[in-house]
C-alpha positions in Angstrom: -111.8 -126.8 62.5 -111.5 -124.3 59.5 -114.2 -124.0 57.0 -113.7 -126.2 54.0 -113.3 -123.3 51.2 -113.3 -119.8 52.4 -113.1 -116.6 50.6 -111.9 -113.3 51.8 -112.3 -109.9 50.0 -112.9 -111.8 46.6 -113.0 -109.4 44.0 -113.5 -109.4 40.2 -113.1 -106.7 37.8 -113.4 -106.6 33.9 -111.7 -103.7 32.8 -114.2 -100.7 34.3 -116.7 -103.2 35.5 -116.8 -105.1 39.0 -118.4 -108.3 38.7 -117.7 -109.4 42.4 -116.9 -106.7 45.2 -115.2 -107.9 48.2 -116.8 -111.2 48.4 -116.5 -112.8 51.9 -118.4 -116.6 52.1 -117.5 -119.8 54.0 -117.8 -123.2 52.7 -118.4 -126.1 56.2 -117.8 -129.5 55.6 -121.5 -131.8 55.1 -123.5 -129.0 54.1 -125.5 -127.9 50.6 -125.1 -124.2 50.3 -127.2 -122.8 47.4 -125.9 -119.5 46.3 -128.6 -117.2 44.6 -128.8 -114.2 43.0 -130.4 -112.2 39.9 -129.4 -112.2 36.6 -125.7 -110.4 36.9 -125.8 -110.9 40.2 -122.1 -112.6 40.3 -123.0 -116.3 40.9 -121.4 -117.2 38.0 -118.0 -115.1 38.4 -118.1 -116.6 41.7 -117.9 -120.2 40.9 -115.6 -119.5 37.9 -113.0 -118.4 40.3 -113.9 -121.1 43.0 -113.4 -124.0 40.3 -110.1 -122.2 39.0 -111.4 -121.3 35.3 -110.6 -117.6 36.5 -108.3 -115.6 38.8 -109.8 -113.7 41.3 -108.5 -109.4 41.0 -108.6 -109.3 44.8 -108.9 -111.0 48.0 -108.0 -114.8 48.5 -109.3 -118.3 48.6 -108.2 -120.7 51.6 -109.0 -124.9 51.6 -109.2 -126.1 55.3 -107.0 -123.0 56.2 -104.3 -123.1 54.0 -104.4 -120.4 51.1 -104.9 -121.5 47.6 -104.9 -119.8 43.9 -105.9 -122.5 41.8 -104.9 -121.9 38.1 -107.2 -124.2 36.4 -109.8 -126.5 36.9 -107.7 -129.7 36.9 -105.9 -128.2 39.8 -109.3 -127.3 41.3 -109.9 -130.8 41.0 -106.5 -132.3 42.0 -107.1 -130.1 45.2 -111.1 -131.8 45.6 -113.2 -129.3 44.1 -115.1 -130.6 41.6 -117.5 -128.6 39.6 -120.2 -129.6 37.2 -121.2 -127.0 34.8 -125.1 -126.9 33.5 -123.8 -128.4 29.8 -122.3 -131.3 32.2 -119.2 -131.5 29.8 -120.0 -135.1 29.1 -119.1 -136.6 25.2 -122.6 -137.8 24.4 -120.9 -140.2 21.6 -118.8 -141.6 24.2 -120.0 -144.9 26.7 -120.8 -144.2 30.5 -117.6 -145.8 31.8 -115.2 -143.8 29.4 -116.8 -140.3 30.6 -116.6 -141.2 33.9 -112.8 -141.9 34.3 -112.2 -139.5 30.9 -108.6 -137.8 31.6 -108.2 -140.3 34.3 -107.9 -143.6 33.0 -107.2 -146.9 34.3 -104.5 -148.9 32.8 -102.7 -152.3 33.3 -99.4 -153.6 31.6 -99.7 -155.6 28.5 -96.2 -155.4 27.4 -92.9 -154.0 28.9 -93.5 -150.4 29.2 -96.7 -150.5 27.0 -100.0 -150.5 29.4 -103.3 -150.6 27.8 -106.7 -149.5 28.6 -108.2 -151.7 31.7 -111.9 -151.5 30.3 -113.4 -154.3 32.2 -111.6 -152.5 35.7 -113.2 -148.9 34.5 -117.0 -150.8 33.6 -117.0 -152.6 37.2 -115.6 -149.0 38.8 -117.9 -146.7 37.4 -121.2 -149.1 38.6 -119.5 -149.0 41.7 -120.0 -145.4 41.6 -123.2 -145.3 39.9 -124.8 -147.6 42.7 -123.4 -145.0 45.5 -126.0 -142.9 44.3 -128.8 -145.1 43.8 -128.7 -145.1 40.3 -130.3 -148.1 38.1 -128.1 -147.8 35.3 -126.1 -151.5 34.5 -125.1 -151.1 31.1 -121.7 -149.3 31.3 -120.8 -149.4 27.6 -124.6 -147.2 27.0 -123.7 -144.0 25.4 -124.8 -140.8 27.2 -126.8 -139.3 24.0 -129.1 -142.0 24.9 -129.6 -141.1 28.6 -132.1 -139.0 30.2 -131.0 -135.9 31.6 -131.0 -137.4 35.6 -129.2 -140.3 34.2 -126.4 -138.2 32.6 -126.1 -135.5 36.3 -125.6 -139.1 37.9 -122.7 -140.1 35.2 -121.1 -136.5 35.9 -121.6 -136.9 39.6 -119.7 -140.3 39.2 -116.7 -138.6 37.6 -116.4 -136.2 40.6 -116.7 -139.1 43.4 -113.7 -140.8 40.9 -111.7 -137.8 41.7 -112.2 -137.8 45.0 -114.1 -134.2 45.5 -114.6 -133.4 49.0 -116.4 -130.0 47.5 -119.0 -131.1 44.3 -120.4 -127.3 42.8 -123.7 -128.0 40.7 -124.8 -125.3 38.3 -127.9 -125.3 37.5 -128.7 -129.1 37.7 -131.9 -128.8 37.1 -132.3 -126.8 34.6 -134.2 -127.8 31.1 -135.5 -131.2 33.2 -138.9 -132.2 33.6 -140.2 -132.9 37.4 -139.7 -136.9 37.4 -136.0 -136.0 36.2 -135.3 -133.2 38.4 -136.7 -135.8 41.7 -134.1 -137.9 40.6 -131.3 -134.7 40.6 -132.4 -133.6 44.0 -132.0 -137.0 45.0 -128.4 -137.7 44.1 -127.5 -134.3 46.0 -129.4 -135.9 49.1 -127.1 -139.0 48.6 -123.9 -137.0 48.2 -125.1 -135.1 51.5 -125.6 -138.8 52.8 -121.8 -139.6 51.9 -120.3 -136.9 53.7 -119.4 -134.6 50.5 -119.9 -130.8 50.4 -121.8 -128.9 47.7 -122.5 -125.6 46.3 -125.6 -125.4 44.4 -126.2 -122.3 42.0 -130.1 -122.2 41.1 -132.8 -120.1 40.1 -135.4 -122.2 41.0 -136.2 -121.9 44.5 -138.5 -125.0 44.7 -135.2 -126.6 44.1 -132.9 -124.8 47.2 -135.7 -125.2 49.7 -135.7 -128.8 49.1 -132.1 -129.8 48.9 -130.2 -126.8 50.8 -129.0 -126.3 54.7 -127.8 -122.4 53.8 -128.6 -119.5 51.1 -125.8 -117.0 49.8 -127.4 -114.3 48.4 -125.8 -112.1 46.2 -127.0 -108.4 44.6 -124.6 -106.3 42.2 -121.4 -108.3 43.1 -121.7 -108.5 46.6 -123.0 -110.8 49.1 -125.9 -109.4 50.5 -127.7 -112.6 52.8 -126.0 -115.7 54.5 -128.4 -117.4 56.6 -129.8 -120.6 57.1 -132.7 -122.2 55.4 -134.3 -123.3 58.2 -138.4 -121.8 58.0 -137.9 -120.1 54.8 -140.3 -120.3 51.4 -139.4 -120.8 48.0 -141.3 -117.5 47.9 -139.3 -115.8 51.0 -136.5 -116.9 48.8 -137.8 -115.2 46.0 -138.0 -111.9 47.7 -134.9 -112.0 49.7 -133.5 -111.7 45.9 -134.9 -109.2 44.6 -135.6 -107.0 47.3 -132.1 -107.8 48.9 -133.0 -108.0 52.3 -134.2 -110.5 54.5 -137.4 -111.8 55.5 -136.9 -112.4 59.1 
C-alpha cells in the first residue's frame, strides 16, 4: 500500500530565499508523526503547502499514490486533510454546533425549494462527535469564548472528523495551555490514533512529541535532516537532535 501523503522534492522559494529545499517525507496510515525543527526551520512552509494555503515551487505531493496539487484548503479538505491551525479558526461568539458544521451545514426542506437550517440534527451530530473523543461537553448551543482551551481543540477536532479527514495536522495544540488542559489535548490525539485517523503534529515542546508520537521529522534550514522512529528517544534527545541536527543513536 502507498503512503497516505507523500512528498517528493518539495521545494519553496520566496523570491531569493528557499524556505524548503527538496523536501522528501512520507505520511503511513495510523500513525502520529511530529515534525520538528527550529525557529525557520520550515515546519510551517511545510504544512502550508500540505493543507493547500500555498503552492509548493518544486517537487510534488501524492495521496495514496495518486498526485495531487491542492489549490486551497477546502480542497485539502474535500480530499481528507484537515488541518487545525494554533488560532484554531473557531468564531468564539458562535455556539459549539454551528462551528463544528460551519461551511458545512445541515439542512432539511421547509418549503418547495426553500431548506432551512436543521439545528436540532447539527446539536445531536456534533455530541456525536464530541463523545468520539471523550469529551464531557452536553450543551451544544455553549459558545466557544466560554470554553477552556482543551474544550475548544476538541470542538475543532469535531469539525475535521465532520469532514471526514483521514489526515488531521495539529499546529501547535498545545501551545499557551496549562498542564491539566494540555492532558486533555494529548488525549484527544490518543483517541484520533484509537479511531484509525492519521496526524501530523508540529510542536516545540518535546514533552509533548514523546508522549503522543510514533515518528519525528526533523527539519534544519529547509531540509529534512532526521526521520526516525520515536521508539527510546528523550524529550531531551529530542532537543539535541534539533539543534545539533544529527542523531542521537
Amino acid at each position: 500500500m502507498p503512503p497516505l501523503l507523500s512528498l517528493s522534492g518539495v521545494s519553496k522559494n520566496y523570491g531569493a530565499v528557499a524556505a524548503l529545499r527538496g523536501v522528501d517525507l512520507d505520511v503511513h496510515d495510523g500513525e502520529a508523526l511530529a515534525i520538528c525543527g527550529d525557529n525557520g526551520a520550515g515546519k510551517s512552509t511545510l504544512i502550508r503547502i500540505v493543507s493547500g494555503a500555498e503552492l509548493p515551487s518544486g517537487g510534488t505531493l501524492a495521496l495514496r499514490g495518486t498526485h495531487v496539487r491542492f489549490r486551497s484548503p477546502h480542497d485539502a479538505l474535500l480530499r481528507g486533510v484537515a488541518t487545525i491551525y494554533q488560532d484554531l479558526a473557531l468564531a468564539p461568539k458562535s455556539m459549539i454546533y454551528e462551528n463544528v458544521f460551519m461551511g458545512a451545514e445541515l439542512t432539511r426542506p421547509f418549503l418547495p425549494f426553500i431548506p432551512r437550517l436543521d439545528k436540532n440534527g447539527m446539536k445531536i451530530a456534533a455530541r456525536g462527535y464530541l463523545s468520539q473523543l471523550n469529551a464531557d461537553m452536553r450543551d451544544m448551543t455553549a459558545r466557544i469564548e466560554n470554553l477552556s482551551g482543551g474544550q475548544r481543540q476538541a470542538v475543532a477536532i469535531s469539525r475535521a472528523l465532520h469532514w471526514n479527514a483521514d489526515l488531521i495536522i495539529m499546529d501547535e495544540p498545545t501551545a499557551a495551555l496549562g498542564v491539566r488542559e494540555t492532558a486533555q489535548v494529548i488525549d484527544l490525539i490518543s483517541k484520533l490514533r484509537q479511531q484509525g485517523k492519521t496526524v501530523v503534529l508540529i510542536s516545540h515542546n518535546m514533552a509533548d512529541v514523546v508522549a503522543v508520537a510514533s515518528r519525528v521529522a526533523i527539519l534544519k534550514q529547509g531540509r529534512k535532516v532526521i526521520d526516525r522512529p520515536l521508539d527510546g528517544l528523550t524529550a531531551d534527545d529530542l532537543s539535541h537532535m534539533i539543534m545539533s541536527g544529527e542523531d542521537v543513536a
